[in-house]
matplotlib code that plots the C-alpha trace (Angstrom):
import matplotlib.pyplot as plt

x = [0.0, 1.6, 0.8, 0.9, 1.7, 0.5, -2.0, -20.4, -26.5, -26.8, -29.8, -28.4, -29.9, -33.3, -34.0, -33.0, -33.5, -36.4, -33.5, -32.5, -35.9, -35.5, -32.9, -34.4, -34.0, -33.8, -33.4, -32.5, -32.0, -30.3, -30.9, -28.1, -27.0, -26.8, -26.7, -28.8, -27.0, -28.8, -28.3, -28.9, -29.1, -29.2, -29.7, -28.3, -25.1, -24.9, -24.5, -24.6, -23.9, -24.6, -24.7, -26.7, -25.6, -28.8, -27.9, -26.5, -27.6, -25.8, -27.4, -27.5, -30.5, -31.0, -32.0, -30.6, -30.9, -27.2, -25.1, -22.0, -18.5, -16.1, -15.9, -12.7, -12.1, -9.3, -11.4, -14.0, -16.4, -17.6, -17.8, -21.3, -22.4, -25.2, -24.4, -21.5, -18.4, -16.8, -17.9, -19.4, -18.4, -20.5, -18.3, -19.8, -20.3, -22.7, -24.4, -27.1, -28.2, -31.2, -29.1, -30.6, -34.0, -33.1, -31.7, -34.6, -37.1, -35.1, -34.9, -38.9, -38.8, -37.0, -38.5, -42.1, -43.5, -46.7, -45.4, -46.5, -44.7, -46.4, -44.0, -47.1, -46.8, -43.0, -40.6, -37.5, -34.7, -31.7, -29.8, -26.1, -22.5, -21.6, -17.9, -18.6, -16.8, -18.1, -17.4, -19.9, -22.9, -22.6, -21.4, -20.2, -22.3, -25.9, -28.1, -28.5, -30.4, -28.5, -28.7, -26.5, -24.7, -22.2, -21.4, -18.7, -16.1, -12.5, -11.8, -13.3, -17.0, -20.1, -20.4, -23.4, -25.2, -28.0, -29.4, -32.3, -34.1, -36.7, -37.3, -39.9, -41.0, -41.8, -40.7, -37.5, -39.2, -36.2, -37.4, -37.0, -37.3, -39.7, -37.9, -39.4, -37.4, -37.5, -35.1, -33.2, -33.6, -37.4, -36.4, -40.0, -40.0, -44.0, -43.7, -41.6, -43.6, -46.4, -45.1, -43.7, -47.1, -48.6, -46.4, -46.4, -49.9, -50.0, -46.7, -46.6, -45.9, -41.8, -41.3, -38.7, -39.7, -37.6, -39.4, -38.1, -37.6, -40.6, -42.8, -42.9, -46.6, -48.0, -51.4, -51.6, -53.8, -50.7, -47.9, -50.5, -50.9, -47.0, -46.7, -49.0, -47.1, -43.6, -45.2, -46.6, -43.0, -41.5, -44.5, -43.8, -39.9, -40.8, -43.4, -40.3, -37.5, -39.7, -39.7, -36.3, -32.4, -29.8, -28.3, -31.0, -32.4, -35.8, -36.0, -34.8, -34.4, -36.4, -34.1, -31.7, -33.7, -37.2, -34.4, -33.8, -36.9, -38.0, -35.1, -35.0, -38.5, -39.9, -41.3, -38.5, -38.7, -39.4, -37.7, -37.9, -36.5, -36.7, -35.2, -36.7, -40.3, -40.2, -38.3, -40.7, -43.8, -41.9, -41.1, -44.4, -46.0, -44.1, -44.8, -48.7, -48.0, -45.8, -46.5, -49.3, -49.2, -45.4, -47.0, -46.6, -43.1, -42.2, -41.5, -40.1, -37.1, -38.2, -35.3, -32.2, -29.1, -28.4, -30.1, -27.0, -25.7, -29.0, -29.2, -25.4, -24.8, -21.8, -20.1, -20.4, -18.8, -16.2, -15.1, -15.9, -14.1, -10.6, -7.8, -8.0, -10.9, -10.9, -12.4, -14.9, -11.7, -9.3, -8.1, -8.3, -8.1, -6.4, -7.6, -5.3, -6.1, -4.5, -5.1, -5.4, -7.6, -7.9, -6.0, -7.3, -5.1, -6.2, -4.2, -5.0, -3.9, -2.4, -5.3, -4.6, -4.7, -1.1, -2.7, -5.0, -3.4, -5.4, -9.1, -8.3, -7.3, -10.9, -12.3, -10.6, -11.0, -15.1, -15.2, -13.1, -15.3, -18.2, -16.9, -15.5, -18.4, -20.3, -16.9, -17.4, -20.8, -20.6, -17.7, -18.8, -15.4, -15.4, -13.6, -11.3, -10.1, -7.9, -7.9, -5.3, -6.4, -4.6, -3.1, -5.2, -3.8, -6.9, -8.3, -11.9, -11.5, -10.5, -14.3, -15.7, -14.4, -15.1, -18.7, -18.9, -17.7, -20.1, -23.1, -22.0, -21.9, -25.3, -26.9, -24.8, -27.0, -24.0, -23.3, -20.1, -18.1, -16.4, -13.1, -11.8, -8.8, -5.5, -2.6, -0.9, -4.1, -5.5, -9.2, -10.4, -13.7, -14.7, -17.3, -20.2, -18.9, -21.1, -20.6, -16.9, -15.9, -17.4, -14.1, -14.5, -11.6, -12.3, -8.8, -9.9, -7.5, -7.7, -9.3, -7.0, -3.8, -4.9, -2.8, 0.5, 0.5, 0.8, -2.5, -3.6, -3.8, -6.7, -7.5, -8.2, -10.9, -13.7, -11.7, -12.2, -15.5, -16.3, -14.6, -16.5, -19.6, -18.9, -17.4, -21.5, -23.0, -21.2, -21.2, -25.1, -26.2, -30.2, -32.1, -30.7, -27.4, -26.3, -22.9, -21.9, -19.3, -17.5, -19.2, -16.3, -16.4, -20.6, -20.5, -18.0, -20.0, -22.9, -21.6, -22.6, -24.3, -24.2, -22.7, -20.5, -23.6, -25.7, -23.0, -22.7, -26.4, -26.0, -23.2, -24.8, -28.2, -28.5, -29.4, -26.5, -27.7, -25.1, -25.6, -22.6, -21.8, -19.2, -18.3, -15.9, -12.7, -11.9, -10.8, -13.7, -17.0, -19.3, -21.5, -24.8, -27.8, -31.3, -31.8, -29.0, -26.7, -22.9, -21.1, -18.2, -15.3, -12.7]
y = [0.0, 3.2, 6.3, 10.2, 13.1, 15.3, 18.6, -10.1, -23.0, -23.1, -20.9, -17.1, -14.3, -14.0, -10.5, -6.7, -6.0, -2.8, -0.3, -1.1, -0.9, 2.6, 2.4, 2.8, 0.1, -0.6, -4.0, -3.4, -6.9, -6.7, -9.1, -10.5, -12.9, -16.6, -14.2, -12.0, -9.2, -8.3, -5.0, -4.6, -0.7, 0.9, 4.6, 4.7, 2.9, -0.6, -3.0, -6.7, -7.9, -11.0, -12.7, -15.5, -18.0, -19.0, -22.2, -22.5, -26.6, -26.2, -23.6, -23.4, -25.1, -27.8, -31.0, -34.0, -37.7, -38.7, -41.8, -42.3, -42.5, -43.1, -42.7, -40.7, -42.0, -39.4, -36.7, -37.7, -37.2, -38.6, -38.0, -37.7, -38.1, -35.4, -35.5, -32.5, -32.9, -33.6, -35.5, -33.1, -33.7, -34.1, -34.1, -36.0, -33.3, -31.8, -35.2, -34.2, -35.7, -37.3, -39.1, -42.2, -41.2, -39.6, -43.1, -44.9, -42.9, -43.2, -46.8, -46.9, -44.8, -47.0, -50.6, -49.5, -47.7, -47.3, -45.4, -42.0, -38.9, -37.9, -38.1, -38.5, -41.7, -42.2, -43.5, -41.2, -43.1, -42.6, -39.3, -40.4, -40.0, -36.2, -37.3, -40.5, -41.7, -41.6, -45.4, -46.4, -44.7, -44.5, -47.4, -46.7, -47.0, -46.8, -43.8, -40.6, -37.4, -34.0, -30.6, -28.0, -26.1, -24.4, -24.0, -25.1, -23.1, -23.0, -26.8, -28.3, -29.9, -28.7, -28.9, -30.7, -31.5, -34.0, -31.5, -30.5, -27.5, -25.7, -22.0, -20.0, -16.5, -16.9, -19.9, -23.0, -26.3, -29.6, -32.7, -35.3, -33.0, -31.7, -28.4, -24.9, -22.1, -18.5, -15.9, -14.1, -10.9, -11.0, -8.5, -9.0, -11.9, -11.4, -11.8, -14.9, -16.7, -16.2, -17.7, -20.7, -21.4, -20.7, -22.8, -25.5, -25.9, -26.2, -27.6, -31.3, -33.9, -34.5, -31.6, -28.6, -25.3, -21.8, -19.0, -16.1, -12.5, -11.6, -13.7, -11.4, -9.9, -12.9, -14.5, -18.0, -18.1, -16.8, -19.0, -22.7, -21.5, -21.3, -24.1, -26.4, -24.9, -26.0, -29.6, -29.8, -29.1, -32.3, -34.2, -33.7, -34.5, -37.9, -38.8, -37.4, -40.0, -42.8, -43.5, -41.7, -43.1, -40.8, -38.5, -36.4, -32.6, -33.5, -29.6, -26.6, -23.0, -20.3, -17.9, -15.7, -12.4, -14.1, -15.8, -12.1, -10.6, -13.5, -12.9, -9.1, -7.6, -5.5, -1.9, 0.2, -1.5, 1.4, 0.3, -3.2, -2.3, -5.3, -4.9, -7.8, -9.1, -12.7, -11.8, -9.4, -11.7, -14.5, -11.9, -10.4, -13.7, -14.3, -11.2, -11.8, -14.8, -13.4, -9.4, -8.4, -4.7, -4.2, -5.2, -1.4, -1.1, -3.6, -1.8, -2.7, -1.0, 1.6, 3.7, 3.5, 4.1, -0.1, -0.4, -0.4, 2.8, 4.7, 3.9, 4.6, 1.2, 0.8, 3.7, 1.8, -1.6, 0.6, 2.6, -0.4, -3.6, -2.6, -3.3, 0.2, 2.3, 5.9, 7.3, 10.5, 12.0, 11.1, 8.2, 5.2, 1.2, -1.8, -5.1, -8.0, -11.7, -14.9, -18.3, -18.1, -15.2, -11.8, -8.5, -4.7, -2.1, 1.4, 4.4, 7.4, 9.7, 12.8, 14.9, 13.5, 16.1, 16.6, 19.0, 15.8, 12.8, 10.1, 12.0, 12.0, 8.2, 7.2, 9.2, 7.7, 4.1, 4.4, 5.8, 3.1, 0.6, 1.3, 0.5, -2.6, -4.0, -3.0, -4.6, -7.6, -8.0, -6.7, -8.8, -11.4, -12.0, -15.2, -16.9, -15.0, -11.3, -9.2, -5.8, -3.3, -0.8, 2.9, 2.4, 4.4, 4.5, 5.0, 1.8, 3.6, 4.8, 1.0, -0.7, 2.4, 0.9, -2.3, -1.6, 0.7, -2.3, -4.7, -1.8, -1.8, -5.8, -6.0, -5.6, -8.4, -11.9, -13.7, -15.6, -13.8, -12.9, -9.9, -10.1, -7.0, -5.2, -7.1, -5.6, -5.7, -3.5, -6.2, -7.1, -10.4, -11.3, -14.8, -14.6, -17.7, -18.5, -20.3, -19.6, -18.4, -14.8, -12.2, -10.5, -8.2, -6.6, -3.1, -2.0, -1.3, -2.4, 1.0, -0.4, 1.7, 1.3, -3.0, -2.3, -1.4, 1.9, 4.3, 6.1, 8.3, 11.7, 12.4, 16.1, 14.0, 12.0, 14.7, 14.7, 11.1, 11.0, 13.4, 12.1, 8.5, 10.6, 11.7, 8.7, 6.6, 9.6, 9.9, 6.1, 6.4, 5.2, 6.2, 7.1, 8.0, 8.0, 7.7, 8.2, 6.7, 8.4, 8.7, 11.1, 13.3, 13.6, 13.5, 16.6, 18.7, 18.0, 19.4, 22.2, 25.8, 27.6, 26.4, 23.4, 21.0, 18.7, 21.4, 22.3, 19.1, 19.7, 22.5, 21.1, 17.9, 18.4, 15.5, 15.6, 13.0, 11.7, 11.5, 8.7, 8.6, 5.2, 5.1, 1.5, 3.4, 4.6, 8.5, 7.3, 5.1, 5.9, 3.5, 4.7, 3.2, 2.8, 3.0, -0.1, 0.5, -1.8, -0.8, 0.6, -0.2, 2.2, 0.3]
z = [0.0, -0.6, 1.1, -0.5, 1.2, -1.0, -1.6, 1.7, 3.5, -0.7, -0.6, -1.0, 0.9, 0.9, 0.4, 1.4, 4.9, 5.9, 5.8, 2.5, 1.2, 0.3, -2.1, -6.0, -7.7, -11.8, -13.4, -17.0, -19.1, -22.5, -25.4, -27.8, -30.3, -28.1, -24.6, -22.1, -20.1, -16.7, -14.9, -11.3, -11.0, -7.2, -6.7, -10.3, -9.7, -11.2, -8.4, -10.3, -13.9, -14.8, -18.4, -19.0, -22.0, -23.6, -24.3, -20.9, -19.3, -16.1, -13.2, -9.4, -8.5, -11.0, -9.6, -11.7, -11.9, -12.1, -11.9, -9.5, -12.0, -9.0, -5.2, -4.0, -0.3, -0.2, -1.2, 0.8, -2.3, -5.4, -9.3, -10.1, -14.2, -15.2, -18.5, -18.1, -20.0, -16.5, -13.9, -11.0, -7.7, -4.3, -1.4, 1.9, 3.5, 1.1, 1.1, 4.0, 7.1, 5.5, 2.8, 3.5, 3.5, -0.5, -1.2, -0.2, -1.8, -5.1, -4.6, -4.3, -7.4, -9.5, -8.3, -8.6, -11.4, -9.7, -6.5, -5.7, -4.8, -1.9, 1.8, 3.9, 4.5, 4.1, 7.1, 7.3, 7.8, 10.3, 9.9, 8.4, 10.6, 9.8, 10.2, 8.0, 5.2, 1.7, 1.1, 3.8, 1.9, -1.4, -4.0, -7.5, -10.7, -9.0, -9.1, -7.1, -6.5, -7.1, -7.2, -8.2, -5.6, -7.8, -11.7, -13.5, -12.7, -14.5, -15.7, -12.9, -12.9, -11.2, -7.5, -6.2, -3.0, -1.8, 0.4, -2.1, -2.0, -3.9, -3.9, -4.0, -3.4, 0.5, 1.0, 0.9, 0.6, 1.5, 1.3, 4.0, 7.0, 9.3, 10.4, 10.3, 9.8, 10.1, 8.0, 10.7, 8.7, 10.0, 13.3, 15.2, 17.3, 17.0, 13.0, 13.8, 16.0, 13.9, 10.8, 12.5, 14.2, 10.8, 8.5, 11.4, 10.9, 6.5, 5.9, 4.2, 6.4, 5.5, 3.9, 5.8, 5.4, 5.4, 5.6, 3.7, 4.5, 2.1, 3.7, 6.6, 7.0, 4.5, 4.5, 5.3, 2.2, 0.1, 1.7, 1.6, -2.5, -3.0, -0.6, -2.6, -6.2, -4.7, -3.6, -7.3, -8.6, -6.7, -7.6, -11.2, -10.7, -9.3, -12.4, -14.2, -12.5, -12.7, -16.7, -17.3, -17.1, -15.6, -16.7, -16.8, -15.3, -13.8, -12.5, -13.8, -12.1, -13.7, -15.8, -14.1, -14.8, -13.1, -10.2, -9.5, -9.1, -7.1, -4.1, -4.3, -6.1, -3.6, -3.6, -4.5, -7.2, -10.1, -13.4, -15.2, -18.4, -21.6, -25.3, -26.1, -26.5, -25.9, -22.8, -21.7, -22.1, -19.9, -16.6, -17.8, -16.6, -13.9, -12.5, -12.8, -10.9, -7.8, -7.8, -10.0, -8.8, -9.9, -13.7, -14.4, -13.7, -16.8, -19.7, -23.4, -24.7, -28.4, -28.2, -31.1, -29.0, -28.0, -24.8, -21.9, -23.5, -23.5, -19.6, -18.9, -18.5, -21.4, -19.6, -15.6, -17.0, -18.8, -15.4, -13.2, -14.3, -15.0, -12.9, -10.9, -9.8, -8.9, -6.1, -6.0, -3.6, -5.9, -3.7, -6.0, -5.4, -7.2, -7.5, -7.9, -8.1, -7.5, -7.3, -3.9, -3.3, -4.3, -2.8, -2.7, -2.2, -1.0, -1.9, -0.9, -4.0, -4.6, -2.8, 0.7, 3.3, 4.9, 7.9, 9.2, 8.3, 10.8, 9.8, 5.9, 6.0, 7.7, 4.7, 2.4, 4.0, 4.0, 0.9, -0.7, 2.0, 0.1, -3.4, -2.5, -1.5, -4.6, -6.6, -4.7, -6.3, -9.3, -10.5, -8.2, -6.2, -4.0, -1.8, 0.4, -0.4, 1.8, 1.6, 2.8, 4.1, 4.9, 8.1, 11.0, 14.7, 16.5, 17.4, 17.4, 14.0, 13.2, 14.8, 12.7, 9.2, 10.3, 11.4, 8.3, 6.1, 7.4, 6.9, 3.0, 2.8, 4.1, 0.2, -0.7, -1.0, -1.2, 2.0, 3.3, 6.3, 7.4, 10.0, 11.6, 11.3, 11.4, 13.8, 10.0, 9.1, 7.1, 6.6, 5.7, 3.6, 2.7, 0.3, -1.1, -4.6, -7.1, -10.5, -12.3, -11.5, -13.9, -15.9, -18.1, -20.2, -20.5, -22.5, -26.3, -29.4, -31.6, -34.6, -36.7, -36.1, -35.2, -31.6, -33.6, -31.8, -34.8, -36.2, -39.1, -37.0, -35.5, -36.7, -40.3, -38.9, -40.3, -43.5, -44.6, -43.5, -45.7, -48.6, -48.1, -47.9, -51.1, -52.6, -52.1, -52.8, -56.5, -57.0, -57.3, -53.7, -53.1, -49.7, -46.4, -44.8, -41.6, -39.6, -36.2, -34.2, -31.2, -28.8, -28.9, -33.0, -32.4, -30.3, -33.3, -36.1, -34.0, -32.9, -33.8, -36.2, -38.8, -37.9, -39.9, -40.5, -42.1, -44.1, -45.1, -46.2, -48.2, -50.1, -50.7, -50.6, -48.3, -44.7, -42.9, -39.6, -36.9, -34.2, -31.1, -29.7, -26.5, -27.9, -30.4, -30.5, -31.5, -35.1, -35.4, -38.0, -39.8, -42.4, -42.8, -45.5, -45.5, -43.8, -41.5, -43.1, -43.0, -46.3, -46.5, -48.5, -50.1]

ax = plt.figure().add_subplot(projection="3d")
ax.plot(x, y, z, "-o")
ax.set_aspect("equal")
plt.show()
């Protein structure tokens, strides 16, 4: 760190806590070629990015009917086929308590065709040894129930666990237990004892429940209909299993977009903006089905400028995913990452206050607090990160940042954990990872010079536009043309009276319409037809 003396169980989170409820909130989900971009927008600062492959077959949540490869007695943990190009891997201790119980209902399954789904009048077996071995439960080649607990990440498989669960809006529903849980975010100890009493008395006999944060203040006419939708789900799986072979997904999580709005929709809510219309039908249903009244915030996406750059979107994942991030103070933060783990650094800049060193350094170390807790979900850091911090003396101004940091990590749905200062001045986060790291390279090749480091001047840039204006004009091209530009070339062809565009019109008799796109580089134009196809200018 250098120092200038100069003038965040499987399921995540459940929901934002009461305090948090004020903060605007904006989901804005982007449509392209094979993938869907989804923006998380809080008090206009993007908070989470995520990209959803559309012909993505692997998510957290999936439940699959998968075949055991190979035991590892070393690893504790077993290669699981779900039909991945590598063997996922359940470990024991992701195996659950009620293993045995899964087992045996999977071996009723199988045998008898006939079976039904329902748990009512099911025997739970004996709770497996949670310091067993994995060789005294499982035995290779037969046939399991999964789910997935993280994606593939890096060359290595998925991740699984037996502990099935299956979310809804208010409620967790696991198999093969009778326990009744309340989120700890629900504060009233009234509120808490009324839902378990409630859920106590409509719950399915073997079936767990969780009670999520948004279930607080819920009818018991509400809760019994999702209750009775999440029972029809696992009743479907089993008709599923019964005529199938493994490897095969028997139940899938809803899309990433509706998996948001189901663990954080709430009233802030005032944006959902879609580009796309099959898209918007989809949440457009799904919101009928969890929050009818929030049907007026969903919108579809008109406007010509692509749809992250109208919203300022383009301009966030530009500033926010490089290696370095400046501060509002000037004080700026790099983020390194190793195998191991990943490493802040805060520095305090050139605009440090010599006169008040200790009171500028808190500043500077809540200011930089609250960004790396929005970095740490917006690129979607896990594992553990250490962050160094600029060193403070004051042991007060110490619990301060770390009760500060905590306050900022308390958005984050990620299970995580937050360790106070070092004596070094080191803090440690361990943070829920499950699914690869988002990294985005946000350094441009100049499309010019093809990253030779030599371009064509820049002061000529208006010059050959012109002259390949000309050039389709003269070579007998019909109906409109178009130009798109940097912003910084958009905004000098615009300016004054008359400005270069109209002179363009009196010269050519042709109005030229100029469209800016922060995607390009300064030297970068493309000139398009009538039906907004590029011309290209040998």
């Amino acid at each position: 760190m250098r120092f200038f003396h100069l003038p965040y169980c499987f399921i995540p989170a459940l929901s934002y806590d009461k305090q948090n409820q004020n903060v605007e909130k904006e989901l804005i989900i982007n449509s392209k070629s094979g993938s869907v971009e989804i923006a998380l927008i809080e008090d206009s600062k993007l908070v989470e990015f995520h990209e959803e492959v559309t012909n993505s077959e692997f998510s957290v949540g999936d439940i699959y009917y998968g075949k055991i490869r190979q035991l590892m007695p070393g690893h504790n943990g077993a290669f699981v086929d779900i039909g991945y190009l590598k063997n996922a891997f359940l470990h024991y201790s992701d195996l659950g308590p009620q293993l045995n119980s899964l087992l045996k209902y999977l071996r009723i399954a199988e045998a008898d065709k006939n079976s039904i789904p329902s748990l009512d009048n099911f025997k739970l077996e004996k709770d497996i040894d949670k310091n067993g071995k994995v060789v005294d439960v499982l035995k290779k080649d037969h046939n399991i129930f999964v789910q997935i607990l993280k994606e593939p990440i890096s060359t290595k498989g998925p991740r699984l666990t037996c502990e099935m669960t299956i979310a809804g809006r208010y409620i967790v529903m696991t198999p093969f237990s009778n326990t009744v849980s309340i989120s700890k975010k629900i504060q009233s100890e009234e509120e808490s004892n009324r839902l378990k009493i409630l859920i106590e008395s409509i719950k399915p006999k073997n079936f767990g429940i969780i009670a999520r944060t948004a279930a607080e203040g819920k009818t018991v006419a509400v809760l019994h209909e999702e209750m009775k939708s999440l029972v029809d789900k696992w009743n479907k799986m089993f008709e599923e299993l019964k005529n199938s072979k493994p490897p095969i997904k028997l139940l899938t999580e809803i899309d990433k977009a509706s998996v948001l709005l189901r663990d954080i929709l709430n009233d802030s809510f005032n944006k959902i903006i879609v580009n796309d219309d099959e898209i918007y039908l989809k949440i457009k249903n799904y919101l009928k089905q969890i929050a009818p009244d929030q049907l007026k915030i969903l919108k579809t996406y008109k406007g010509k400028n692509p749809l992250f750059q109208a919203y300022g979107i383009t301009k966030q994942i530009k500033s926010s995913f490089g290696k370095t991030f400046t501060l509002k103070s000037g004080a700026y933060i790099i983020i390194e990452h190793t195998e191991a783990m990943h490493v802040i650094d805060v520095n305090s800049g050139p605009k440090m206050r010599k006169d008040s060193q200790e009171e500028s350094a808190v500043a500077v170390n809540i200011e930089a607090a609250e960004e790396i807790a929005r970095q740490l979900r917006l690129r979607d850091l896990g594992g553990l990160i250490v962050i160094d911090f600029i060193d403070m003396r004051s042991y007060d101004n110490k619990k301060i940042l770390y009760r500060e940091m905590k306050n900022f990590m308390q958005n984050d749905r990620a299970q995580h954990t937050v360790l106070p200062l070092s004596k070094f001045g080191l803090m440690q986060i361990t943070r829920q990872r499950t699914k690869p790291e988002i990294k985005i390279n946000t350094m441009e090749i100049c499309p010019v010079c093809d990253g030779s480091g030599k371009v064509s001047p820049s002061i000529l840039i208006i010059d050959d536009i012109e002259r390949d204006i000309n050039y389709i004009l003269n070579s007998g091209t019909k109906g409109k043309l178009s130009v798109i530009v940097h912003p910084f070339v958009h905004s000098y062809l615009c300016k004054g009276l008359p400005s270069r565009q109209m002179k363009w019109f009196f010269k050519l008799g042709k109005w030229v319409k100029l469209t800016k796109n922060e995607n390009f580089s300064i030297n970068e134009y493309k000139i398009l037809d009538n039906s907004e196809d590029e011309i290209k200018v040998n």
